[in-house]
N, C-alpha and C positions, 0 to 999 in steps of 0.2 A: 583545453578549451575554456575562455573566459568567460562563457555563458552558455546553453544547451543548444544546440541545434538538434531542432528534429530531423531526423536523418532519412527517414522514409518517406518525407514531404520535400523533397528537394526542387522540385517540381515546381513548387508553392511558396518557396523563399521568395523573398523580395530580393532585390540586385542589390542594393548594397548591403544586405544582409552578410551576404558573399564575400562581397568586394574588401570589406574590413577585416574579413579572418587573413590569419597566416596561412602559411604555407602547408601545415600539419596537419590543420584542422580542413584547408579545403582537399586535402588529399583523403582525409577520413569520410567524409559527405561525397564526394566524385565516387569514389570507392563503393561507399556502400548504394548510393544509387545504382552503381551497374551492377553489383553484387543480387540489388532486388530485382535486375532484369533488365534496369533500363537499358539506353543506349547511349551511344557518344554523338549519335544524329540529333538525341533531345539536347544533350547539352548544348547551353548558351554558348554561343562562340567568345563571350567577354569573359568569362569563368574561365575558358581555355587560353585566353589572353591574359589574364591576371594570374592565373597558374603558373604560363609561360614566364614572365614576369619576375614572378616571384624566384622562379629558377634558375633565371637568370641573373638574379640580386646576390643567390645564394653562391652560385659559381663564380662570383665574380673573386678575384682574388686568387685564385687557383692557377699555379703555372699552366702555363698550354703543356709541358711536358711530363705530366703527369694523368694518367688513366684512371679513370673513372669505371669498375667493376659496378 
């Protein structure tokens, strides 16, 4: 992470707080939001778009013929 996110205020980021981290770092903050309880009903639907996104960026380049474990 190239700067601290507080992780138990996720709640309270600003959106593009968000929107600029990787892939890594928003899986560690999703993470631990639900870890303290939250839920995926709280999360922004754009976080789960930019998430998507992101996974999408990641998989890109990968034969279709190969399996993903």
């Amino acid at each position: 992470m190239s700067n601290q996110l507080d992780l138990k205020n996720y709640s309270e980021m600003e959106e593009n707080d968000l929107m600029k981290e990787d892939l890594a770092t928003i899986i560690i903050v999703l993470g631990s939001f639900l870890y303290a309880g939250g839920s995926l009903e709280e999360v922004d639907h754009f976080v789960l778009d930019r998430m998507a996104e992101l996974i999408d960026n990641r998989l890109d380049g990968i034969p279709e013929d190969v399996s993903i474990h």
